[in-house]
PARONU-279733 format. One record per atom (N, C-alpha, C, CB): residue number from 0; residue in one letter; atom name; x, y, z. Coordinates in pm, 1 decimal. Glycine has a CB too. Example, Ala and Ser with C-alpha at 12.3 -4.5 7.8 and 13.67 -1.06 7.14 Angstrom:
2
SITE  resi  resn  name        c1        c2        c3
SITE     0     A     N    1319.0    -569.0     780.0
SITE     0     A    CA    1230.0    -450.0     780.0
SITE     0     A     C    1320.0    -330.0     780.0
SITE     0     A    CB    1130.8    -447.3     904.6
SITE     1     S     N    1285.0    -225.0     708.0
SITE     1     S    CA    1367.0    -106.0     714.0
SITE     1     S     C    1290.0       3.0     787.0
SITE     1     S    CB    1408.4     -59.8     572.5
This chain:
100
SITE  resi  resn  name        c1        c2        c3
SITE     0     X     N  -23926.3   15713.6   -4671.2
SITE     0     X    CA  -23966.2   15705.8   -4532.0
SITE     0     X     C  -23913.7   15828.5   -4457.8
SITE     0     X    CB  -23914.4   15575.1   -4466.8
SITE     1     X     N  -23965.3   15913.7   -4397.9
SITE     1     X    CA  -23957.3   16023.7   -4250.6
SITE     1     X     C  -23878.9   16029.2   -4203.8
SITE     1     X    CB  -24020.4   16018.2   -4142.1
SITE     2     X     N  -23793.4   16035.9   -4155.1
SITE     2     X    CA  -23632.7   15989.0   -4037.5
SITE     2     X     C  -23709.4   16026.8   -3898.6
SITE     2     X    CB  -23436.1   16124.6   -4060.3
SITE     3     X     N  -23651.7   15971.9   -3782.9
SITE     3     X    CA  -23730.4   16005.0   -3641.2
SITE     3     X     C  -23733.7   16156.6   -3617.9
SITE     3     X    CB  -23652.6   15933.9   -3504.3
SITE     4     X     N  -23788.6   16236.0   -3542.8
SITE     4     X    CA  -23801.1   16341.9   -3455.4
SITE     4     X     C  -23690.2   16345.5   -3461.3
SITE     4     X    CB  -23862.7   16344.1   -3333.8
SITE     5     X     N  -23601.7   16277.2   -3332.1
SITE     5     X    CA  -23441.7   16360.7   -3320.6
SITE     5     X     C  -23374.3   16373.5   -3402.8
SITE     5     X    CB  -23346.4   16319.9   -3248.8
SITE     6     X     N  -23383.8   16286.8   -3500.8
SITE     6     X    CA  -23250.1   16319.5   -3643.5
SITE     6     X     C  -23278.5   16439.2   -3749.1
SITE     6     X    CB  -23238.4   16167.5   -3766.2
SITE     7     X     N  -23403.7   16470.4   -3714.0
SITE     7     X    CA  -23421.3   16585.0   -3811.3
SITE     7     X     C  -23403.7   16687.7   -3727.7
SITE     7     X    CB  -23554.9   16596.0   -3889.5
SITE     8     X     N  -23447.8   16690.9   -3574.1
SITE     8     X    CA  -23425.2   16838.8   -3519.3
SITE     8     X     C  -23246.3   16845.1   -3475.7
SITE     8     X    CB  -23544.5   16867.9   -3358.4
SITE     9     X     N  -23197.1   16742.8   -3482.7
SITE     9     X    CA  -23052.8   16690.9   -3481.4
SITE     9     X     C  -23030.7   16775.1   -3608.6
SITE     9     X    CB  -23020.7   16508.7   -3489.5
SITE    10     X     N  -23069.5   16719.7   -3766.7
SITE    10     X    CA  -23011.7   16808.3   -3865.8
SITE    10     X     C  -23006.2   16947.2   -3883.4
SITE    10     X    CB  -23053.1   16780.8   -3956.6
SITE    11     X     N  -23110.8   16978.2   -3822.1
SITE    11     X    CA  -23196.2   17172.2   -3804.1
SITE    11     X     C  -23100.0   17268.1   -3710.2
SITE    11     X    CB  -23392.9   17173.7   -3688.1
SITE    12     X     N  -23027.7   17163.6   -3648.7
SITE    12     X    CA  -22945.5   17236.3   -3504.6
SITE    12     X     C  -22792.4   17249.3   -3611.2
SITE    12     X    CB  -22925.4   17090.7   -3306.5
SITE    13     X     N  -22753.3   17151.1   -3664.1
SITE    13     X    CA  -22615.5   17122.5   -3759.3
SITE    13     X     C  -22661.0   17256.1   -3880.4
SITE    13     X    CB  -22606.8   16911.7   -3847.5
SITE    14     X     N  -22769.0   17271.2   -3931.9
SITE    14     X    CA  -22779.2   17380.6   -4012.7
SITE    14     X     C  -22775.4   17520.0   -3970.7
SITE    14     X    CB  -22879.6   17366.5   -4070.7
SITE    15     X     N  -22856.5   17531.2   -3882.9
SITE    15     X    CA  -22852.2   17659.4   -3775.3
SITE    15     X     C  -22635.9   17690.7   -3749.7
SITE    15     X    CB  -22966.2   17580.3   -3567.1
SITE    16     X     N  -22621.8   17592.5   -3724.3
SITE    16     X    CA  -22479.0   17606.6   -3660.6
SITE    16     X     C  -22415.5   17644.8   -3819.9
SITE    16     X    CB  -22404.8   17437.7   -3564.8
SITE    17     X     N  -22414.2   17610.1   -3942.5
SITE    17     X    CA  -22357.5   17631.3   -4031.8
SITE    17     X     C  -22390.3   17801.1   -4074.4
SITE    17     X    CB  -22390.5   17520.4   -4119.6
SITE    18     X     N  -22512.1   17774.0   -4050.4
SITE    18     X    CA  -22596.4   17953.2   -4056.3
SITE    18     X     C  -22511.3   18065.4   -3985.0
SITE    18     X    CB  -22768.6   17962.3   -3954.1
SITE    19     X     N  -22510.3   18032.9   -3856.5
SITE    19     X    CA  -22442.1   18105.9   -3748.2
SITE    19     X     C  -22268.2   18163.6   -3791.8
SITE    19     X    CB  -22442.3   17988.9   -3612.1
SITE    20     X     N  -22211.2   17998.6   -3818.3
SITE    20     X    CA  -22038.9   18067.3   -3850.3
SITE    20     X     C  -22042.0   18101.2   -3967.5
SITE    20     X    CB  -21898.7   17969.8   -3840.4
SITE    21     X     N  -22145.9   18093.1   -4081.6
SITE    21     X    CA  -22123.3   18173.1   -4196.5
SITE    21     X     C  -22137.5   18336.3   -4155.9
SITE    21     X    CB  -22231.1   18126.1   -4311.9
SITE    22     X     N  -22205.3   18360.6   -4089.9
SITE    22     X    CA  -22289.6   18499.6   -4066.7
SITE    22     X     C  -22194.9   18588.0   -4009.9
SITE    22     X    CB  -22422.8   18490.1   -3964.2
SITE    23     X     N  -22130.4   18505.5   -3870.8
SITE    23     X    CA  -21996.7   18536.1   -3803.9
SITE    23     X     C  -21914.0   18549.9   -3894.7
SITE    23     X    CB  -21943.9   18443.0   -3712.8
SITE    24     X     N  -21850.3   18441.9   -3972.0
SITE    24     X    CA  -21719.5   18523.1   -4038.9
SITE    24     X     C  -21739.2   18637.2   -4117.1
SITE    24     X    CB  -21642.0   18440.3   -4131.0
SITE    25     X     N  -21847.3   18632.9   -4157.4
SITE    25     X    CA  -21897.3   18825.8   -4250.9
SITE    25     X     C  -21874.4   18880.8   -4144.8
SITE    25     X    CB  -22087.2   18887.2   -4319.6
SITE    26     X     N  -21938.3   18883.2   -4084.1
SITE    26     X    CA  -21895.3   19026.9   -3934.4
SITE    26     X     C  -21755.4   18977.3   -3903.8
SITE    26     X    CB  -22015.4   19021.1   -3736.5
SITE    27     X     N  -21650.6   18918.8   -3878.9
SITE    27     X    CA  -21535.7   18872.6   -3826.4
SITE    27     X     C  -21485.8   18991.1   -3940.8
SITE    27     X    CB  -21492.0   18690.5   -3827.4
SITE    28     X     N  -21495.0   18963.0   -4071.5
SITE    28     X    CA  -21421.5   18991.4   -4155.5
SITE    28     X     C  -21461.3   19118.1   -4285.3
SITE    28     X    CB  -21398.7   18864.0   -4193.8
SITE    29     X     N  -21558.2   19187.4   -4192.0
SITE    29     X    CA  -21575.3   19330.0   -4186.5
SITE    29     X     C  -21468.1   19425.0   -4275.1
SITE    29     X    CB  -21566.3   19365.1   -4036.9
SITE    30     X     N  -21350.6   19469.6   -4195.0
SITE    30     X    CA  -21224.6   19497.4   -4237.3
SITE    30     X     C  -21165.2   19482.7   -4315.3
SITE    30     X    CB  -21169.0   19478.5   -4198.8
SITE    31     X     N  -21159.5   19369.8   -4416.5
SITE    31     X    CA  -21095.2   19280.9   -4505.3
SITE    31     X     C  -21115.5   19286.9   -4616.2
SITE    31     X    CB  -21108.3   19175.3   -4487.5
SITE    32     X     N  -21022.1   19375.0   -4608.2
SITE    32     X    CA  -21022.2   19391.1   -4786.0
SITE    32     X     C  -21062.9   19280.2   -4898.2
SITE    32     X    CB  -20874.8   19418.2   -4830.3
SITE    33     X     N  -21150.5   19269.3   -4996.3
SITE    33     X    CA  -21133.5   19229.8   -5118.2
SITE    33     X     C  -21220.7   19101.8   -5056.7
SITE    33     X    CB  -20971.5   19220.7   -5188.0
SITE    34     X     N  -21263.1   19045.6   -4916.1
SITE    34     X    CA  -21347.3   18912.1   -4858.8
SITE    34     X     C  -21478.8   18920.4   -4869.0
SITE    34     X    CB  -21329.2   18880.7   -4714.3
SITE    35     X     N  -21477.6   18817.1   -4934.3
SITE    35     X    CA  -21630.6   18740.6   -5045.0
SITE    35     X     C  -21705.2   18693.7   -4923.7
SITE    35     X    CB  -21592.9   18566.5   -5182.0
SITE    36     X     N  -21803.7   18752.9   -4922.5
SITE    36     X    CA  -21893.5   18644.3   -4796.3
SITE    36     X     C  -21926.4   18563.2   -4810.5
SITE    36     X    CB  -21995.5   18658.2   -4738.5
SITE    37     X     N  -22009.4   18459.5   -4681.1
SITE    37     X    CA  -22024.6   18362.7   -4722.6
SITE    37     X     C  -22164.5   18329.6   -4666.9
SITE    37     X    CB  -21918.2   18287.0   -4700.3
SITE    38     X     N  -22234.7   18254.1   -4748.0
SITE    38     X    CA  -22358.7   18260.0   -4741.0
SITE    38     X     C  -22404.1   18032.7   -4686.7
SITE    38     X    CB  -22415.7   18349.0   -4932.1
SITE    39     X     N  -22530.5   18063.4   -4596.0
SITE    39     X    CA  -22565.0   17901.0   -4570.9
SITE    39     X     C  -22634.2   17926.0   -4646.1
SITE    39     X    CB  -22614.6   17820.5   -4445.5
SITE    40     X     N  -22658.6   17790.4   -4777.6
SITE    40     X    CA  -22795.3   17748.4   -4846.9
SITE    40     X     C  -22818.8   17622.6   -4768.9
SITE    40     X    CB  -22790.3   17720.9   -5022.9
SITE    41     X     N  -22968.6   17604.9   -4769.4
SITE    41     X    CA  -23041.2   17505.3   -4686.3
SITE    41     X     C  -23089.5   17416.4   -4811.7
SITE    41     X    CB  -23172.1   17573.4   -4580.8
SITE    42     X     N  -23116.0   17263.5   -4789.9
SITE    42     X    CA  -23178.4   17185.2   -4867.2
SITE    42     X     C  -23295.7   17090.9   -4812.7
SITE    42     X    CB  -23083.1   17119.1   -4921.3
SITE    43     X     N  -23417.9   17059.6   -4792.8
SITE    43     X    CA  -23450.7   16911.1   -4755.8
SITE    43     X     C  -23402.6   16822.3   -4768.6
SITE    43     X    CB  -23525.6   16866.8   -4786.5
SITE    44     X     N  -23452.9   16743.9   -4692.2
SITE    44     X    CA  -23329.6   16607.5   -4738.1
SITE    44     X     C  -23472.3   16512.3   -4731.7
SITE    44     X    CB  -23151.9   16548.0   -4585.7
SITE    45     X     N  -23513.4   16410.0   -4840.1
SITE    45     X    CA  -23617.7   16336.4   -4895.2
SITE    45     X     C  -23623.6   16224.7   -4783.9
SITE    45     X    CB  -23590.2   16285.4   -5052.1
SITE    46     X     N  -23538.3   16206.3   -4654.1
SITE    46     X    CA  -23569.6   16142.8   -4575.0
SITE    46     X     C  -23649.2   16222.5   -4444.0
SITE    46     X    CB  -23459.2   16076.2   -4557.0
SITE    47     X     N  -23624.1   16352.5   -4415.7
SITE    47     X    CA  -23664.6   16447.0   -4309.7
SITE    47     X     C  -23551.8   16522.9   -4309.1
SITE    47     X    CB  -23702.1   16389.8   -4169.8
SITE    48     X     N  -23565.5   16641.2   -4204.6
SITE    48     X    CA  -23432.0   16659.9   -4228.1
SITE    48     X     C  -23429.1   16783.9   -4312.0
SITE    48     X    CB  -23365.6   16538.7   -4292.1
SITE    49     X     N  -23269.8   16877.9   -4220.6
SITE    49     X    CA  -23182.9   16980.9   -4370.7
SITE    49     X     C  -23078.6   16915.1   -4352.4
SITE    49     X    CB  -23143.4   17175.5   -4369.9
SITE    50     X     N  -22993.2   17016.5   -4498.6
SITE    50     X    CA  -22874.9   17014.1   -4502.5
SITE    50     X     C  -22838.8   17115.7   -4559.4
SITE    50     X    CB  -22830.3   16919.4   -4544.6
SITE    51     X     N  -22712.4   17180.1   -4478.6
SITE    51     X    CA  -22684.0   17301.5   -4517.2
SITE    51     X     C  -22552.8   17334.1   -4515.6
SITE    51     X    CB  -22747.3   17382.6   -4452.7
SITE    52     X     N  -22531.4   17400.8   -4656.5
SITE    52     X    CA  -22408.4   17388.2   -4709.3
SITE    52     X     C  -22343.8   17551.4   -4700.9
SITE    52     X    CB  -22423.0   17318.8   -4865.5
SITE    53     X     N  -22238.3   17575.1   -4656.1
SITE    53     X    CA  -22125.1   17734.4   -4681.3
SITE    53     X     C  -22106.9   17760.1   -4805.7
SITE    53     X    CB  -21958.9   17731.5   -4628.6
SITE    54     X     N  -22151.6   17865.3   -4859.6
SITE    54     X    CA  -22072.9   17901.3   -5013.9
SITE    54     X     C  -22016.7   18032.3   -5011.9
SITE    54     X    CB  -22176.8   17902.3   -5150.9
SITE    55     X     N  -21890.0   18030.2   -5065.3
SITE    55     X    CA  -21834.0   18156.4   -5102.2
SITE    55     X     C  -21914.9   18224.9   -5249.8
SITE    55     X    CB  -21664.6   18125.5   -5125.1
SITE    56     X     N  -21942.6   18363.5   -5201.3
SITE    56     X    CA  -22042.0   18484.4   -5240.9
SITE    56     X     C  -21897.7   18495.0   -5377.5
SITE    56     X    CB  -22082.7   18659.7   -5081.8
SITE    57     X     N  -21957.8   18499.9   -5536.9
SITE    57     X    CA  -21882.7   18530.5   -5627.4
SITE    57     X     C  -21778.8   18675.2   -5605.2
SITE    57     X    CB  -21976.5   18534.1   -5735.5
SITE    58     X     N  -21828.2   18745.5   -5543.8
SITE    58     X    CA  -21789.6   18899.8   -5573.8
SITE    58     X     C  -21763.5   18922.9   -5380.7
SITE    58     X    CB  -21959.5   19022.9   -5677.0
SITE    59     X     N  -21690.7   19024.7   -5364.0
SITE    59     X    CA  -21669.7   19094.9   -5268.7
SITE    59     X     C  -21750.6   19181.1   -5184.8
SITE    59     X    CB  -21600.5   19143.4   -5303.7
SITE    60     X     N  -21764.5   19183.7   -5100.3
SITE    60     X    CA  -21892.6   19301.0   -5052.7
SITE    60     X     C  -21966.2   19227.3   -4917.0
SITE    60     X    CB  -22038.8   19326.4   -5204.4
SITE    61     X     N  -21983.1   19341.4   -4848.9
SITE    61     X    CA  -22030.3   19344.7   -4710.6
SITE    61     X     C  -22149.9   19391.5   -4673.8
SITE    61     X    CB  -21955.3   19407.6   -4641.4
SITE    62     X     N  -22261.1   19275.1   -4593.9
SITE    62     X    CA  -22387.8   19337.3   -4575.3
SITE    62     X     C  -22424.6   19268.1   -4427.8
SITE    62     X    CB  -22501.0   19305.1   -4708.9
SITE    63     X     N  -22334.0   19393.1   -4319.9
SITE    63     X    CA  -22372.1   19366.1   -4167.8
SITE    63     X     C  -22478.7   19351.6   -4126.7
SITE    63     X    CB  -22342.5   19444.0   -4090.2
SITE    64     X     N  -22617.8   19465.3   -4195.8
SITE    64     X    CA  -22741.2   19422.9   -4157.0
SITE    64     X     C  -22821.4   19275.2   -4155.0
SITE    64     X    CB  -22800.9   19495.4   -4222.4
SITE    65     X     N  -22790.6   19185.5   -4271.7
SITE    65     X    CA  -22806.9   19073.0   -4303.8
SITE    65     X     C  -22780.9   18975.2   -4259.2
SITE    65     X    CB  -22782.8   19062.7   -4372.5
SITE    66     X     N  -22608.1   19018.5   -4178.3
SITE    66     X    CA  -22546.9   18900.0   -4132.0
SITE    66     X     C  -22573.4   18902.6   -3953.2
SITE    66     X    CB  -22373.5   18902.2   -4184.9
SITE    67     X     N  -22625.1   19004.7   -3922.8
SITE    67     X    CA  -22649.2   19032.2   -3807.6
SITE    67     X     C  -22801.8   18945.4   -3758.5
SITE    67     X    CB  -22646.7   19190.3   -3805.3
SITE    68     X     N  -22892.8   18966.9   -3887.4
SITE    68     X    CA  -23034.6   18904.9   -3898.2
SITE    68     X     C  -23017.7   18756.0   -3867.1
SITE    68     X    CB  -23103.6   18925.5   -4050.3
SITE    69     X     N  -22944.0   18727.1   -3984.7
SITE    69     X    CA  -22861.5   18565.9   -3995.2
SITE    69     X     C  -22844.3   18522.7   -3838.6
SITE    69     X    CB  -22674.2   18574.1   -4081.3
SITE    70     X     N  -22750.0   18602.7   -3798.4
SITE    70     X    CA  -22715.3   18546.8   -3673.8
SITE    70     X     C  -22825.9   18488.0   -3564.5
SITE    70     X    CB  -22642.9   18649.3   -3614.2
SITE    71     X     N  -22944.0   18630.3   -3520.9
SITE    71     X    CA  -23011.3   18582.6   -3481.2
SITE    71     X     C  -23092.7   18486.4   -3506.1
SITE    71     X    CB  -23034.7   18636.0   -3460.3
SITE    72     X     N  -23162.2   18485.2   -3655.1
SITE    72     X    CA  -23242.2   18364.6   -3718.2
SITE    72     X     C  -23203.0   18247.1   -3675.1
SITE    72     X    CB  -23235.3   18353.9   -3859.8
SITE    73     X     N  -23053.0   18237.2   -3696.6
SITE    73     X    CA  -22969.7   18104.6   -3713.8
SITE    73     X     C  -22992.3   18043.4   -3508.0
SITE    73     X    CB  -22744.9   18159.9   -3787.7
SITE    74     X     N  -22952.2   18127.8   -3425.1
SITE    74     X    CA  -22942.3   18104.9   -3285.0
SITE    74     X     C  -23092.3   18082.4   -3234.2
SITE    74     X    CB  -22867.2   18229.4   -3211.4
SITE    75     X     N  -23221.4   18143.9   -3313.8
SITE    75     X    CA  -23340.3   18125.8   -3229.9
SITE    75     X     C  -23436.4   17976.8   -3322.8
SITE    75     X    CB  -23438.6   18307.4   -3225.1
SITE    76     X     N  -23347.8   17937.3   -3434.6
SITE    76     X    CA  -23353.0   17833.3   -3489.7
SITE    76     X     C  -23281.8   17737.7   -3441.6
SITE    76     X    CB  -23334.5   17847.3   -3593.2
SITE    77     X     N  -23165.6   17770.0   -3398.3
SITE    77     X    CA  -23097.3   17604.7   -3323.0
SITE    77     X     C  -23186.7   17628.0   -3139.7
SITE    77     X    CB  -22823.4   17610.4   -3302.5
SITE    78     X     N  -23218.2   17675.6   -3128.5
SITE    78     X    CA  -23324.2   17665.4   -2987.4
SITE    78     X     C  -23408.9   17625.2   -2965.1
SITE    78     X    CB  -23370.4   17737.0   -2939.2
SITE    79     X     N  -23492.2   17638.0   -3134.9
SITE    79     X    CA  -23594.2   17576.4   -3156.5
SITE    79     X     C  -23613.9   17423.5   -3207.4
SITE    79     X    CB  -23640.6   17651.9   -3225.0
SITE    80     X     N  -23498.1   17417.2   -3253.8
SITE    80     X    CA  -23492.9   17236.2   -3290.8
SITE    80     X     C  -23419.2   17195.3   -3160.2
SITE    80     X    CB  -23383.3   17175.2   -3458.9
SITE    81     X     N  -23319.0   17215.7   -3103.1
SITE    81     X    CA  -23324.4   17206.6   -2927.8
SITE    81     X     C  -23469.6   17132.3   -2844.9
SITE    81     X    CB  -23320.5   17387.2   -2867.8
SITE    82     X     N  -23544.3   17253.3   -2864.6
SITE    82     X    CA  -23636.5   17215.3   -2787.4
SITE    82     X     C  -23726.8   17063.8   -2804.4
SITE    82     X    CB  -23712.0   17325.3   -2795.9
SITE    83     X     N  -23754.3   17076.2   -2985.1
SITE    83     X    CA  -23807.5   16973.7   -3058.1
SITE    83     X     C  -23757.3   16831.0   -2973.4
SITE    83     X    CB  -23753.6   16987.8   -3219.7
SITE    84     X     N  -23563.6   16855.8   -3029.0
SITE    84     X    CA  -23517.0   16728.8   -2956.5
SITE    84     X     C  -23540.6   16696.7   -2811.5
SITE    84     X    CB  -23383.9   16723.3   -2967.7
SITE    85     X     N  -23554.5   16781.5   -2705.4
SITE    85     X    CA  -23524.7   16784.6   -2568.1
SITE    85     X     C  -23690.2   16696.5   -2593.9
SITE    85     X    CB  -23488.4   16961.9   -2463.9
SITE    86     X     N  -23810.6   16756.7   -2648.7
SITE    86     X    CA  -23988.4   16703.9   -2621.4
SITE    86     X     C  -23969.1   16540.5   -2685.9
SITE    86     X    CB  -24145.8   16826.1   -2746.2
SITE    87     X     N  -23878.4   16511.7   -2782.4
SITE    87     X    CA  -23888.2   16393.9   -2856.6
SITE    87     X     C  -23846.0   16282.5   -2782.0
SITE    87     X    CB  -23817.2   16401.2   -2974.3
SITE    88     X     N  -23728.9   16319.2   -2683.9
SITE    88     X    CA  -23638.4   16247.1   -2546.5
SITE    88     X     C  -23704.2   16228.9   -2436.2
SITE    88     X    CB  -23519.7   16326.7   -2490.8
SITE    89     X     N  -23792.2   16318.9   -2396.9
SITE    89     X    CA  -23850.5   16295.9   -2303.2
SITE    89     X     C  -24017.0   16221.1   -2349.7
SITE    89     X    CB  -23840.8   16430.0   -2227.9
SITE    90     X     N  -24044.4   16189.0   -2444.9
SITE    90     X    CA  -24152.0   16134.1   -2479.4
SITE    90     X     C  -24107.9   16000.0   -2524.2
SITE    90     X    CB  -24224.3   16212.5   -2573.0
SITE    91     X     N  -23987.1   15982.2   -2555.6
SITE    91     X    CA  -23956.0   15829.7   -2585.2
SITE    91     X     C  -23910.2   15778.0   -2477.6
SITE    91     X    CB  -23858.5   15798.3   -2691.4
SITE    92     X     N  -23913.1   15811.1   -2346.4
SITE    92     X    CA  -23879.6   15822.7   -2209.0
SITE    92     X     C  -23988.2   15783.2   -2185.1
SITE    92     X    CB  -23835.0   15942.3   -2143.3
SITE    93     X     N  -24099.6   15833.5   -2176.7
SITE    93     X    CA  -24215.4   15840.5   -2122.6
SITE    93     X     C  -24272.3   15653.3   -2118.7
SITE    93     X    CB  -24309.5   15961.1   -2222.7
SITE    94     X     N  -24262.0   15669.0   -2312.2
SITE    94     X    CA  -24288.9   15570.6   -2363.6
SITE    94     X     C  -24233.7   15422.1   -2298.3
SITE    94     X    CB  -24252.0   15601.3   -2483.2
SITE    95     X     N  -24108.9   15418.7   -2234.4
SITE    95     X    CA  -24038.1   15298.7   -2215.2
SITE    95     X     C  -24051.4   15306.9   -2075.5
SITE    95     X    CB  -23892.0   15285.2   -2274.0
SITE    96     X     N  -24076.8   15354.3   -2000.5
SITE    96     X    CA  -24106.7   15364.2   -1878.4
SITE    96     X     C  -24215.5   15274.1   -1819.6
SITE    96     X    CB  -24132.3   15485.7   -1862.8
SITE    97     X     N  -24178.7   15203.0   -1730.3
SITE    97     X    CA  -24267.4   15093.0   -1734.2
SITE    97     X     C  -24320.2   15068.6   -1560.3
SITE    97     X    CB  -24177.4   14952.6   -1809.2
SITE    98     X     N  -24254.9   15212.0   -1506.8
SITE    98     X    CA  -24328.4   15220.9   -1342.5
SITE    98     X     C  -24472.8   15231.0   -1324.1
SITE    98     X    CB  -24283.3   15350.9   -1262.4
SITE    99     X     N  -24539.0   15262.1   -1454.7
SITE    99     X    CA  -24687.0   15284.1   -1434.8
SITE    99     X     C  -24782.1   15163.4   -1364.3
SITE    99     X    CB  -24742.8   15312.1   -1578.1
């Protein structure tokens, strides 16, 4: 079965956010000697829905262009499931509203 509207653009916003501080600590940690980045992998989830998990990168090495991309991807993706949730709230609003 589907999970509702909000719980999946609910999950999309929790992935975005995992996206974001992975991306950040690569740029945080720029400087740093011998620091493995760290990368979000995303999954479906068979009800609706992601899930998205931090992994430390095997090897060492720095790629600002990427993590800079990340960043934005990750911020104009939690805006966009934002919005999803904000249309899903105000339509189940709509729905129970009974001044008509």
């Amino acid at each position: 079965m589907i999970g509702n509207v909000s719980s999946i653009a609910t999950s999309g916003m929790a992935a975005a956010q995992t996206r974001l501080q992975a991306a950040a600590s690569n740029v945080a940690n720029l400087p740093t000697e011998g620091y493995r980045r760290v990368e979000a992998r995303a999954e479906a989830q068979p009800q609706g829905g992601v899930r998205a998990q931090a992994e430390r990168m095997p090897v060492p090495g720095a790629d600002l262009p990427a993590d800079l991309i990340e960043q934005k991807m990750a911020a104009t993706a939690f805006a966009a499931n934002l919005q999803v949730f904000k249309a899903a709230d105000r339509m189940a609003g709509s729905l129970l509203d009974t001044r008509a």
